[in-house]
PDB file of N, CA, C and O in Angstrom, chain B, residues numbered from 101:
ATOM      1  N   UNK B 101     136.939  66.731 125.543  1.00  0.00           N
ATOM      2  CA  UNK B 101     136.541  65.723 126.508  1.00  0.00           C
ATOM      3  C   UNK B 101     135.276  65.043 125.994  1.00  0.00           C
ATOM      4  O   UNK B 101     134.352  65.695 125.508  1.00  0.00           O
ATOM      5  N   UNK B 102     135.259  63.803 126.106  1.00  0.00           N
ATOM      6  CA  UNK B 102     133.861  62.707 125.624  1.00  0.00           C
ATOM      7  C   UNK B 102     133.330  63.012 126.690  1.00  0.00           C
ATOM      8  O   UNK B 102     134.018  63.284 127.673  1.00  0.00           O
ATOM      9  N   UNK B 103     131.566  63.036 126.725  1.00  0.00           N
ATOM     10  CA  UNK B 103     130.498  62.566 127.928  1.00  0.00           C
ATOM     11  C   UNK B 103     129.690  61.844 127.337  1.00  0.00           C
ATOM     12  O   UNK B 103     128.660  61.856 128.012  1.00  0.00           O
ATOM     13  N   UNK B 104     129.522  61.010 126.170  1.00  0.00           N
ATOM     14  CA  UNK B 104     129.070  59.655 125.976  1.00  0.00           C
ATOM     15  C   UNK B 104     129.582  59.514 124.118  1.00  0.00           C
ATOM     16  O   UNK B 104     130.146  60.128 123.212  1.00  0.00           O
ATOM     17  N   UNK B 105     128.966  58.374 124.412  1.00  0.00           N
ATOM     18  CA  UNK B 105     128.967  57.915 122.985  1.00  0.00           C
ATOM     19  C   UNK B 105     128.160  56.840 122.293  1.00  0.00           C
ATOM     20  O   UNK B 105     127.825  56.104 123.220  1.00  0.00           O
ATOM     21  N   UNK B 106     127.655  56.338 121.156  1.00  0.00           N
ATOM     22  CA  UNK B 106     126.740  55.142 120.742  1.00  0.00           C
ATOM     23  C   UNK B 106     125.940  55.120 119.633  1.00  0.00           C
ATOM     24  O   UNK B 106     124.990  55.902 119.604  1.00  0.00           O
ATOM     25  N   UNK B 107     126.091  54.548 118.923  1.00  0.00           N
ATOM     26  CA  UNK B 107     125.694  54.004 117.906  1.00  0.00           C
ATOM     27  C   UNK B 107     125.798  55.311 117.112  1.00  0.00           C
ATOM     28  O   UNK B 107     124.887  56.110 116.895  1.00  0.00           O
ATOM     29  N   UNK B 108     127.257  55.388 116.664  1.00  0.00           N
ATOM     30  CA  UNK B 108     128.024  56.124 115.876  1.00  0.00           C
ATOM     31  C   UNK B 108     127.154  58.012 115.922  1.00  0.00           C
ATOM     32  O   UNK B 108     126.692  58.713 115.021  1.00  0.00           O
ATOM     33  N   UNK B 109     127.317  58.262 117.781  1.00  0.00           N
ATOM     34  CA  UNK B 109     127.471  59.625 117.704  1.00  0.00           C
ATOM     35  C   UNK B 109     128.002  59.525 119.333  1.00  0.00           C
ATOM     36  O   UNK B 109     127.877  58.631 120.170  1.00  0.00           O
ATOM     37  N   UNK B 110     128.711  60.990 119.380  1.00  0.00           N
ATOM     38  CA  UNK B 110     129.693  61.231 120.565  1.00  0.00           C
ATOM     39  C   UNK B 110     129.369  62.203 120.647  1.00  0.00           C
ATOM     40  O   UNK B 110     129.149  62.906 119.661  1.00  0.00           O
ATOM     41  N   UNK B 111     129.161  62.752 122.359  1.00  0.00           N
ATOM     42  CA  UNK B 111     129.255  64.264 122.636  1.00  0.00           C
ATOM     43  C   UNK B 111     130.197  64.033 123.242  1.00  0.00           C
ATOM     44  O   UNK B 111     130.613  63.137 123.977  1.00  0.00           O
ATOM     45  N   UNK B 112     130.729  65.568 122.602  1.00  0.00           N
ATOM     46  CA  UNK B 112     132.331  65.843 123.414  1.00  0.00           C
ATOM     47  C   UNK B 112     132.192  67.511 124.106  1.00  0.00           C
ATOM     48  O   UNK B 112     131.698  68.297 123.298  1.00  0.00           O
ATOM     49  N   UNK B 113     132.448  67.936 125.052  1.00  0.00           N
ATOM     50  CA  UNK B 113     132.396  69.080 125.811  1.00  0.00           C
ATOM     51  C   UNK B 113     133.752  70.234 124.945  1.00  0.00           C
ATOM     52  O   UNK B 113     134.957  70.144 125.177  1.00  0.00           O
ATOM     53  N   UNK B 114     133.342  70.872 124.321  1.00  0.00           N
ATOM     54  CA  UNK B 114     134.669  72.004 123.794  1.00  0.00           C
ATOM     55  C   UNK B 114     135.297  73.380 124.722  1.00  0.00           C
ATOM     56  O   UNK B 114     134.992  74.232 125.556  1.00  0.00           O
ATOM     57  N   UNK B 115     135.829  73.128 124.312  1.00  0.00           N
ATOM     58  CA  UNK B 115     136.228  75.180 125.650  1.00  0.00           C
ATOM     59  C   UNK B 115     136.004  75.739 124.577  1.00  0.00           C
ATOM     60  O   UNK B 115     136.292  75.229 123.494  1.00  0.00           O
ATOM     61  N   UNK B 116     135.407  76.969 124.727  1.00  0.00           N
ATOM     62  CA  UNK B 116     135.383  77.553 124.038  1.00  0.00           C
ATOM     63  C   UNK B 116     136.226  79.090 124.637  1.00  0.00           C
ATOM     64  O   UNK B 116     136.636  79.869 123.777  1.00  0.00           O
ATOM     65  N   UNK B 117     136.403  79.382 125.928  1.00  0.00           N
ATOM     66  CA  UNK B 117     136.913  80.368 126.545  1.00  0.00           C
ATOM     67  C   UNK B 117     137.459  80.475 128.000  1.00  0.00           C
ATOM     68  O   UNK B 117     136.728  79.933 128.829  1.00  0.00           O
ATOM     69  N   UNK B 118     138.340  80.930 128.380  1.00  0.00           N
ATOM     70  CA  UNK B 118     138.905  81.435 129.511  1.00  0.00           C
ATOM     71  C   UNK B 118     138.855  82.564 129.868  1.00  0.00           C
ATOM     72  O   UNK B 118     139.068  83.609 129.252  1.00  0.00           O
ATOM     73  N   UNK B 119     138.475  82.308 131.217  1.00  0.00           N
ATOM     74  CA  UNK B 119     138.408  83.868 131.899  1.00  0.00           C
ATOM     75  C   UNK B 119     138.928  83.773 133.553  1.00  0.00           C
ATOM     76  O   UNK B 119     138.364  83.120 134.430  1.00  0.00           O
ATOM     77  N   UNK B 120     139.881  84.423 133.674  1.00  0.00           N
ATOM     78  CA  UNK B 120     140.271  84.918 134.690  1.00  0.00           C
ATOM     79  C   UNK B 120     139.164  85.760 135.833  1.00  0.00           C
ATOM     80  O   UNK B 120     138.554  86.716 135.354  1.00  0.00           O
ATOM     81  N   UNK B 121     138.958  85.480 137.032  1.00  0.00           N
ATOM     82  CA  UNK B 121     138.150  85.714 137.931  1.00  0.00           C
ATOM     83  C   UNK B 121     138.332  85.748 139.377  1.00  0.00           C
ATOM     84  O   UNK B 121     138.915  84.931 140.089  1.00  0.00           O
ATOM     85  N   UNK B 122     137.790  86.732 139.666  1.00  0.00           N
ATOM     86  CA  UNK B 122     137.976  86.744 141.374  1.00  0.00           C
ATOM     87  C   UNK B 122     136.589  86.427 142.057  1.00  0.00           C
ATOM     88  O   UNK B 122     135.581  86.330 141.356  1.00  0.00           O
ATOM     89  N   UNK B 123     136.539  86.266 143.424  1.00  0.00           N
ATOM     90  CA  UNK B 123     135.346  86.085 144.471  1.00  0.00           C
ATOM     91  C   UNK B 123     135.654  86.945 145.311  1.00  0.00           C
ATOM     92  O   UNK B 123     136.678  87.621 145.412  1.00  0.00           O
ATOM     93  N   UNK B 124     134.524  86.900 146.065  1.00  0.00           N
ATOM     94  CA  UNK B 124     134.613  88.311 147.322  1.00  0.00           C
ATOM     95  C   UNK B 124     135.604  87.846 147.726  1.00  0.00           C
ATOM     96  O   UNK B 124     136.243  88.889 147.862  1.00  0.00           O
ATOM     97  N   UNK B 125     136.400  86.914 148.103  1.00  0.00           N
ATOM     98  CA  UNK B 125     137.581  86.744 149.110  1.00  0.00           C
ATOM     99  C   UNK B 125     138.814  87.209 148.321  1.00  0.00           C
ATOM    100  O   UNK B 125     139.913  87.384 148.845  1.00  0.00           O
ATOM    101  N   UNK B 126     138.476  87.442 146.685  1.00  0.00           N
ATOM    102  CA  UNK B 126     139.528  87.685 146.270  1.00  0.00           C
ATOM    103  C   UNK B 126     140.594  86.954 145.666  1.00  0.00           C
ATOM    104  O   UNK B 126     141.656  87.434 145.269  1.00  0.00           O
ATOM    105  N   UNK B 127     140.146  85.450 145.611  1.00  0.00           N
ATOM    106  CA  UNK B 127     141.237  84.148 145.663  1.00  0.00           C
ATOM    107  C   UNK B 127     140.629  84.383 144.018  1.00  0.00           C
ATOM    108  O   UNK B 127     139.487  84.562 143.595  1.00  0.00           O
ATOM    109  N   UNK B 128     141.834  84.298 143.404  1.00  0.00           N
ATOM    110  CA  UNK B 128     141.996  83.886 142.187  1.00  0.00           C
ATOM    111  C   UNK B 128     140.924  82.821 141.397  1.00  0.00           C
ATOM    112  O   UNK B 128     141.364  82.279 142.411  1.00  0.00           O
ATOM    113  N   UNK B 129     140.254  82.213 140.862  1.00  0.00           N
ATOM    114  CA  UNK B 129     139.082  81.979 139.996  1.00  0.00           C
ATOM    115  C   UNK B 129     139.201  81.392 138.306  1.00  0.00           C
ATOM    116  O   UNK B 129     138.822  82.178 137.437  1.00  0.00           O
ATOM    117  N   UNK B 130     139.506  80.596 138.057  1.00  0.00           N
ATOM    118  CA  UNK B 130     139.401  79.837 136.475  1.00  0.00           C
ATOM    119  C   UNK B 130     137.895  79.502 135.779  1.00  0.00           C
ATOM    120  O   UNK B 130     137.325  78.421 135.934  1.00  0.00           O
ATOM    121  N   UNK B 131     137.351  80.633 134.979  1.00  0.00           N
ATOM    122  CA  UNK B 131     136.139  79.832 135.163  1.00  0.00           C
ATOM    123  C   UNK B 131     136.607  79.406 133.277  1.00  0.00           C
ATOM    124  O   UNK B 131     137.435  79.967 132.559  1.00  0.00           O
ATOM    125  N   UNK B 132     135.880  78.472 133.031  1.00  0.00           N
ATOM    126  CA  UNK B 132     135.866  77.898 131.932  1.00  0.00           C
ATOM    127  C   UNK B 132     134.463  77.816 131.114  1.00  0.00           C
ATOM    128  O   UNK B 132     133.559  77.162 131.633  1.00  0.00           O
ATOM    129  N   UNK B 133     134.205  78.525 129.706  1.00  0.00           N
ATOM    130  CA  UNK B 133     133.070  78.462 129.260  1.00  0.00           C
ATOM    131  C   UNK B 133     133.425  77.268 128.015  1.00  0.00           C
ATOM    132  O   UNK B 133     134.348  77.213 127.203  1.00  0.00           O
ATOM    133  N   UNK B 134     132.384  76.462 128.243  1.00  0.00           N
ATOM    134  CA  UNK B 134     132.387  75.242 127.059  1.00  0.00           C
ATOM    135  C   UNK B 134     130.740  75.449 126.443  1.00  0.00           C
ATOM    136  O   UNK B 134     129.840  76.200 126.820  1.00  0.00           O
ATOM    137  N   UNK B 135     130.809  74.257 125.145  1.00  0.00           N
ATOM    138  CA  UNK B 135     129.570  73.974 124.871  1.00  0.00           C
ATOM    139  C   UNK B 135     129.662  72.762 124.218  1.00  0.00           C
ATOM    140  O   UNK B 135     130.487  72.656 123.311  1.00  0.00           O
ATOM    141  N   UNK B 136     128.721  71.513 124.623  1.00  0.00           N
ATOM    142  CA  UNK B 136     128.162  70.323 123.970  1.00  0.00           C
ATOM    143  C   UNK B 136     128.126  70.275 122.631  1.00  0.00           C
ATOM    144  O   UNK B 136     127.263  70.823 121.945  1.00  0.00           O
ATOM    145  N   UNK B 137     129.310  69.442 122.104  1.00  0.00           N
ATOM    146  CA  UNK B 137     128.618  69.501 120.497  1.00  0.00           C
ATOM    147  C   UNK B 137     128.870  67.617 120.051  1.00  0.00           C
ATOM    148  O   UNK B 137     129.907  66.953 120.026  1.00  0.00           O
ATOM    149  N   UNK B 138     127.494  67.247 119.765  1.00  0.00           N
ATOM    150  CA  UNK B 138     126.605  65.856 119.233  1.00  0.00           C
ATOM    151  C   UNK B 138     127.938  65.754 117.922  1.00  0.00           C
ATOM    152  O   UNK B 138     128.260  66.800 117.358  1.00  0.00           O
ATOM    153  N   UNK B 139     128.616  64.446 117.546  1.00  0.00           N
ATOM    154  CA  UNK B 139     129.159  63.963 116.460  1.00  0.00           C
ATOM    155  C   UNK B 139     128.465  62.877 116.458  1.00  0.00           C
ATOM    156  O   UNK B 139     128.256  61.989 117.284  1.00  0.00           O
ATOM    157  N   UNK B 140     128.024  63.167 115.011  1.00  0.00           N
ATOM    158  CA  UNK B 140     127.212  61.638 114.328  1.00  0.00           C
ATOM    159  C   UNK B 140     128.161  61.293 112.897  1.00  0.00           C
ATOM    160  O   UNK B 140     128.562  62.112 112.069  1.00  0.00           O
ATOM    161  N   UNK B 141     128.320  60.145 112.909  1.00  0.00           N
ATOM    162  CA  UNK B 141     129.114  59.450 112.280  1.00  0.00           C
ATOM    163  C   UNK B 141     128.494  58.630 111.414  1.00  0.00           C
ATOM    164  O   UNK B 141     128.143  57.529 111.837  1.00  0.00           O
ATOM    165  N   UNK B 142     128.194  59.041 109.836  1.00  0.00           N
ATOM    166  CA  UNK B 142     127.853  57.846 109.009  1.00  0.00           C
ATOM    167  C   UNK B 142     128.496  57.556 107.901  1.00  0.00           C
ATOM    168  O   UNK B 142     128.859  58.324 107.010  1.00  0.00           O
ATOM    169  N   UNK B 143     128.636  56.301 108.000  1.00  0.00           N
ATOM    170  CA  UNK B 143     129.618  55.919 106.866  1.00  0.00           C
ATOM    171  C   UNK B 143     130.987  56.653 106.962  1.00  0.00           C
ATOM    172  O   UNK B 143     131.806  56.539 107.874  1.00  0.00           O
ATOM    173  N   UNK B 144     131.086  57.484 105.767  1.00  0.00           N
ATOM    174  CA  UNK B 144     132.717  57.999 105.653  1.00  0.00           C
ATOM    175  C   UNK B 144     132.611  59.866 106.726  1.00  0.00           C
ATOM    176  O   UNK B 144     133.437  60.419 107.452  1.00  0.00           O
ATOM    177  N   UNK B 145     131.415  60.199 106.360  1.00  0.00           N
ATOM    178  CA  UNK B 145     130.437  61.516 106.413  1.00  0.00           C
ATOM    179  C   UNK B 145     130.392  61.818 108.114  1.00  0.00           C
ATOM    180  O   UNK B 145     129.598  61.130 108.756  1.00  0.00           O
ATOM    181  N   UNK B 146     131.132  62.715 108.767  1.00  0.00           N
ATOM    182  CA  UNK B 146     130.213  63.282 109.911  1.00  0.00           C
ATOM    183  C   UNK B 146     129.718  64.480 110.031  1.00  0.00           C
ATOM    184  O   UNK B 146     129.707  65.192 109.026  1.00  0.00           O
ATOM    185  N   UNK B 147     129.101  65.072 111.498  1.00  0.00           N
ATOM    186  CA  UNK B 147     128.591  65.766 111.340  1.00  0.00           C
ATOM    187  C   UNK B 147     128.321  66.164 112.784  1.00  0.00           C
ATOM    188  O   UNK B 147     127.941  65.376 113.651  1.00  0.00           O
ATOM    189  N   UNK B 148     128.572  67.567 112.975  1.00  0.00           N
ATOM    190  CA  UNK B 148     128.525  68.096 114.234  1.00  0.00           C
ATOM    191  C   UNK B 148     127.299  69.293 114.409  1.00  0.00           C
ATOM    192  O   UNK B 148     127.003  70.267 113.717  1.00  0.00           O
ATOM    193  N   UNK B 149     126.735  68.725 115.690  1.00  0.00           N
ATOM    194  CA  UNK B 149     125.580  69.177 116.061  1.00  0.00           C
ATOM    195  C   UNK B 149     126.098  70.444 117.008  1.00  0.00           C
ATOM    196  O   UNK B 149     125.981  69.878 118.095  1.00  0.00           O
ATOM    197  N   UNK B 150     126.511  71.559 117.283  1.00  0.00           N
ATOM    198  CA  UNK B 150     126.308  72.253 118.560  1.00  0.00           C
ATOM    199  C   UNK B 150     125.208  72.062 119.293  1.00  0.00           C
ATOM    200  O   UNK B 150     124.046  72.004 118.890  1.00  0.00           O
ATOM    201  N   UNK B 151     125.796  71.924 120.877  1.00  0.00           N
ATOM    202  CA  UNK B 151     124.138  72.131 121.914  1.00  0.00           C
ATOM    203  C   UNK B 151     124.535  72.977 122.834  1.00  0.00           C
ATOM    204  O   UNK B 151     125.393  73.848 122.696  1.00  0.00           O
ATOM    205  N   UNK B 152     123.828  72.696 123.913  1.00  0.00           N
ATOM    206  CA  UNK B 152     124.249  73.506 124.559  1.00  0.00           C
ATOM    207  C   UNK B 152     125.674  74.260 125.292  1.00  0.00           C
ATOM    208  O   UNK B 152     126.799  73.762 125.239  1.00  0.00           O
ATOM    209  N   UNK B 153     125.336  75.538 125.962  1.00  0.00           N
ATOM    210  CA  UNK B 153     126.247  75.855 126.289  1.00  0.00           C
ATOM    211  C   UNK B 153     126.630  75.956 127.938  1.00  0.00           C
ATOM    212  O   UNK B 153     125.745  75.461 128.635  1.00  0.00           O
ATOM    213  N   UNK B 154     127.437  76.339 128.467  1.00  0.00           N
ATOM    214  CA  UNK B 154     127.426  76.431 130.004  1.00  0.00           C
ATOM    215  C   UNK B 154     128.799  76.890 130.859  1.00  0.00           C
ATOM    216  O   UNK B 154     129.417  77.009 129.801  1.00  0.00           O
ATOM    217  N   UNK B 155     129.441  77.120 131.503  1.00  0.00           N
ATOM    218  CA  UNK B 155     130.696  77.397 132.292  1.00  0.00           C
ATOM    219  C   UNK B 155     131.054  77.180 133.438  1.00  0.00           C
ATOM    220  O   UNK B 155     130.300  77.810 134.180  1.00  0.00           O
ATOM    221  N   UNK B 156     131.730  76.680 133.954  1.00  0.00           N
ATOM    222  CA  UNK B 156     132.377  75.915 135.349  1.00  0.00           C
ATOM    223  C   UNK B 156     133.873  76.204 135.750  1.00  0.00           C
ATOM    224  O   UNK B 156     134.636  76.951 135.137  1.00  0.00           O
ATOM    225  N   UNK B 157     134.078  75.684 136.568  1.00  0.00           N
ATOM    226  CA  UNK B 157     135.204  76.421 137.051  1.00  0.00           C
ATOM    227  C   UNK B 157     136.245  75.107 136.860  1.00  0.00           C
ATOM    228  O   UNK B 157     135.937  73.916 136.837  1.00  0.00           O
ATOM    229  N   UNK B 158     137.522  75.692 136.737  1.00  0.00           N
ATOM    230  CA  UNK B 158     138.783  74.540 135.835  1.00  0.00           C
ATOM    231  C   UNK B 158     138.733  73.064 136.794  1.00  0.00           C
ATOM    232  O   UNK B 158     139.255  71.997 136.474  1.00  0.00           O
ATOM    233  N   UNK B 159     137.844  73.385 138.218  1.00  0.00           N
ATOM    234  CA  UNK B 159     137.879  71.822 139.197  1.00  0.00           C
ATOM    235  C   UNK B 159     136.657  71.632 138.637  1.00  0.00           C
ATOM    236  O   UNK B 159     135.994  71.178 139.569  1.00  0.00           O
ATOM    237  N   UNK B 160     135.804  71.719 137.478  1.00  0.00           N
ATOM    238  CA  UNK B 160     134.530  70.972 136.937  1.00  0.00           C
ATOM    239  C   UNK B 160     133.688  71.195 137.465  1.00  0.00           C
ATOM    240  O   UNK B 160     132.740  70.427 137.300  1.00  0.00           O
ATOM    241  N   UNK B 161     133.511  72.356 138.405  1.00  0.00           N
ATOM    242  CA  UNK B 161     132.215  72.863 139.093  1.00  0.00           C
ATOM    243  C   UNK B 161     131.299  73.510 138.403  1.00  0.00           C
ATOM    244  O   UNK B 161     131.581  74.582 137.868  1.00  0.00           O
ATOM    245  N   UNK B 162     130.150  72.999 138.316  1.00  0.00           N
ATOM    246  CA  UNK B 162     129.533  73.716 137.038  1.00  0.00           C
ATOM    247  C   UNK B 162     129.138  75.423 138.119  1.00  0.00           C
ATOM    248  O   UNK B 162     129.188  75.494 139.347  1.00  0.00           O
ATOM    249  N   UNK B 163     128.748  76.658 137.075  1.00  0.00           N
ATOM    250  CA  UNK B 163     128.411  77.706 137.818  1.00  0.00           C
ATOM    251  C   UNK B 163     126.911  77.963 137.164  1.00  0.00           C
ATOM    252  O   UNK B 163     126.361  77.299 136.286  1.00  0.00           O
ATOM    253  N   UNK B 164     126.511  78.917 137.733  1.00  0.00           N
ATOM    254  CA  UNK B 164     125.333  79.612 137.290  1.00  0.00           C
ATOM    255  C   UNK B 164     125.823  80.813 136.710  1.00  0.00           C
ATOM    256  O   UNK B 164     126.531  81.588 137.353  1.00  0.00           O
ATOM    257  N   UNK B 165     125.404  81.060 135.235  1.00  0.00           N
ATOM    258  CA  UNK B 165     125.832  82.809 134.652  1.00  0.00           C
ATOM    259  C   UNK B 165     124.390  83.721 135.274  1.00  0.00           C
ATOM    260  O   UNK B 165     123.203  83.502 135.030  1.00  0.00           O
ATOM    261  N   UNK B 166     125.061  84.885 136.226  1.00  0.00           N
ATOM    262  CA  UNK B 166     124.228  85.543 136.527  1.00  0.00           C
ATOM    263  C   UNK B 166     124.413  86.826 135.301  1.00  0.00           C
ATOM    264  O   UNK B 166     123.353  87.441 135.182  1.00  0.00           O
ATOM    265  N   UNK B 167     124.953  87.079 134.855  1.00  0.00           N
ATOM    266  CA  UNK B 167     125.294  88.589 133.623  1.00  0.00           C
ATOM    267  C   UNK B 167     126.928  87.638 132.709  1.00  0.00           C
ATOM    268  O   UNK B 167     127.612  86.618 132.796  1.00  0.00           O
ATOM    269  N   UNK B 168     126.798  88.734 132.009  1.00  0.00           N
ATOM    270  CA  UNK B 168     128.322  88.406 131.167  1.00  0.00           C
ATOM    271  C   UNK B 168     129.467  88.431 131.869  1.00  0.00           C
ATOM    272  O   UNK B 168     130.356  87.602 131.674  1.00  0.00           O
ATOM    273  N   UNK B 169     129.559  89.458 132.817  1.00  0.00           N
ATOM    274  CA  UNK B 169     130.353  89.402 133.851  1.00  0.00           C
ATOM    275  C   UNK B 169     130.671  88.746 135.091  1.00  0.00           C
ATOM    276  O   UNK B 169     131.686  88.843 135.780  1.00  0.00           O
ATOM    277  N   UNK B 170     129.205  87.779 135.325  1.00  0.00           N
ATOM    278  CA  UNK B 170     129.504  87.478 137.006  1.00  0.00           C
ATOM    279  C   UNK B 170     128.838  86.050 136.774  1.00  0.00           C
ATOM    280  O   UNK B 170     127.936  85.847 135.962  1.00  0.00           O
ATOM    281  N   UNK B 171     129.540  84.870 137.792  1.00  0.00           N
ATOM    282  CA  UNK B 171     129.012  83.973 137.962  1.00  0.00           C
ATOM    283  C   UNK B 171     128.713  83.787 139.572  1.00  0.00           C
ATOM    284  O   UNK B 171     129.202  84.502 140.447  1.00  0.00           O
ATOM    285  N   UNK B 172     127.414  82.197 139.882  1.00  0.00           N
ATOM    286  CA  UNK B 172     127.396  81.795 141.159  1.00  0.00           C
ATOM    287  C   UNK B 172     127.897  80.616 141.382  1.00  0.00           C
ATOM    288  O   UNK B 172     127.305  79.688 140.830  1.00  0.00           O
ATOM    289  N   UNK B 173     128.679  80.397 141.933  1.00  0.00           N
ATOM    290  CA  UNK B 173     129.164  78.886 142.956  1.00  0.00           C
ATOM    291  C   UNK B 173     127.420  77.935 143.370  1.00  0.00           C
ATOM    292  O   UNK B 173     126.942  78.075 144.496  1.00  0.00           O
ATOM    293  N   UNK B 174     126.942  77.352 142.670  1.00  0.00           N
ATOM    294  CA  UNK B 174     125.281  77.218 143.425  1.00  0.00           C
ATOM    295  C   UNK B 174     126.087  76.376 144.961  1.00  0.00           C
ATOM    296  O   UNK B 174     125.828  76.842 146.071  1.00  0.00           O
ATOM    297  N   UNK B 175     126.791  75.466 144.861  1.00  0.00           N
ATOM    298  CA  UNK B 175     126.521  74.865 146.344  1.00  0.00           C
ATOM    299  C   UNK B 175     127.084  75.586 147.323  1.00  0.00           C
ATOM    300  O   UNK B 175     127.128  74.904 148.347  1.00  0.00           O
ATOM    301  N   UNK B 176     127.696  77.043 147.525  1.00  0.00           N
ATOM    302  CA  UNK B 176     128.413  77.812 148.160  1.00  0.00           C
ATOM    303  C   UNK B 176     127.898  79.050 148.276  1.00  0.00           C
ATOM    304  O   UNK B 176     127.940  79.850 149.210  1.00  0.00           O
ATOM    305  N   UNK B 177     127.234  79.127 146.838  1.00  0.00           N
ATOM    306  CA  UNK B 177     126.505  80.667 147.151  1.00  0.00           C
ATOM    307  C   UNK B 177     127.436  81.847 146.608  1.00  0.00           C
ATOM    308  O   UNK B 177     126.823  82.877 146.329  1.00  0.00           O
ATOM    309  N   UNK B 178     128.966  81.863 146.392  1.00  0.00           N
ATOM    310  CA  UNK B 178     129.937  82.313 146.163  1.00  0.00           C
ATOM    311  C   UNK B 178     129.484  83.155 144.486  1.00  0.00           C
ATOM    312  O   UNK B 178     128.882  82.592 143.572  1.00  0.00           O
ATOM    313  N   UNK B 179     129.914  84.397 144.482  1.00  0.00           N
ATOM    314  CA  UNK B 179     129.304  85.171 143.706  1.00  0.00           C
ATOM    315  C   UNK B 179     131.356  85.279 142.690  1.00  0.00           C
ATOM    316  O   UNK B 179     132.421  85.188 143.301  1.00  0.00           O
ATOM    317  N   UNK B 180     131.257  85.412 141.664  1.00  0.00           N
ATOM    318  CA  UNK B 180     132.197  85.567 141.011  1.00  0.00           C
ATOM    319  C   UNK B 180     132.343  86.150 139.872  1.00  0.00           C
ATOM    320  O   UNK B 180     131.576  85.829 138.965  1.00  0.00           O
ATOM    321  N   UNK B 181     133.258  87.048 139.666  1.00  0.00           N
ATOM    322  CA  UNK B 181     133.357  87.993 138.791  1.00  0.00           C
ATOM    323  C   UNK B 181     134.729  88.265 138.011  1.00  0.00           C
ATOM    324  O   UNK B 181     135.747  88.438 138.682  1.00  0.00           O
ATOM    325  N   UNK B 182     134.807  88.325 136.074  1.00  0.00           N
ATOM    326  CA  UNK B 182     135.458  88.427 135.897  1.00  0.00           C
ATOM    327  C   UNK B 182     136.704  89.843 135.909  1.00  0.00           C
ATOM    328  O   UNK B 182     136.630  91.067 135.807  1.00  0.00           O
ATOM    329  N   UNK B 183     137.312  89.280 136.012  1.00  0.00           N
ATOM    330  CA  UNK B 183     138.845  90.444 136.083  1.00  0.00           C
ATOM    331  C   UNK B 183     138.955  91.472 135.169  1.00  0.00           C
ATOM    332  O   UNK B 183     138.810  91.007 134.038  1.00  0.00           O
ATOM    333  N   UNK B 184     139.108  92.423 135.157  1.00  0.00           N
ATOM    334  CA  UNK B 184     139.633  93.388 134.188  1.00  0.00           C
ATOM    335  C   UNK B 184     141.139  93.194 133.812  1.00  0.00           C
ATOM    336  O   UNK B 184     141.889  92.936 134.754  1.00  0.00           O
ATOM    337  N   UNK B 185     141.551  93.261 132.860  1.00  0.00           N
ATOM    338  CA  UNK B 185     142.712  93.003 132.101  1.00  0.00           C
ATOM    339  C   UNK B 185     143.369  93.500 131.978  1.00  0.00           C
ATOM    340  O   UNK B 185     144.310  93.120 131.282  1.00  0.00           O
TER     341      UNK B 185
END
């Protein structure tokens, strides 16, 4: 996915992972971990910057990582945790 672009560089958002997740209610959970990576474009030559990183849920909600295991919903408060496999 692009989130901008100009004067021959583009950030594009990557997945880098899926994880299956529940909430206290139990309802099933997609959270998605991506990270920002800068393409600069010169001449024939590019070149990719990694930046940051972050994870949201598959409707684009960004979350808060509280541990490796658990995220927060910030506008809900909703605590979420991944599944065992």
């Amino acid at each position: 996915m692009t989130e901008s672009s100009g004067r021959g560089r583009t950030v594009v958002r990557e997945e880098i992972a899926r994880y299956r997740c529940s909430g206290a209610n139990g309802l099933l959970r997609i959270v998605i971990e991506y990270q920002l990576v800068s393409i600069e474009q010169t001449g024939e030559r590019s070149r990719r910057r990694p930046g940051v990183r972050g994870v949201r849920l598959e409707s684009g909600e960004e979350l808060r990582l509280i541990d490796a295991r658990s995220f927060e919903v910030p506008s809900s408060g909703e605590l979420i945790s991944v599944d065992d496999v």
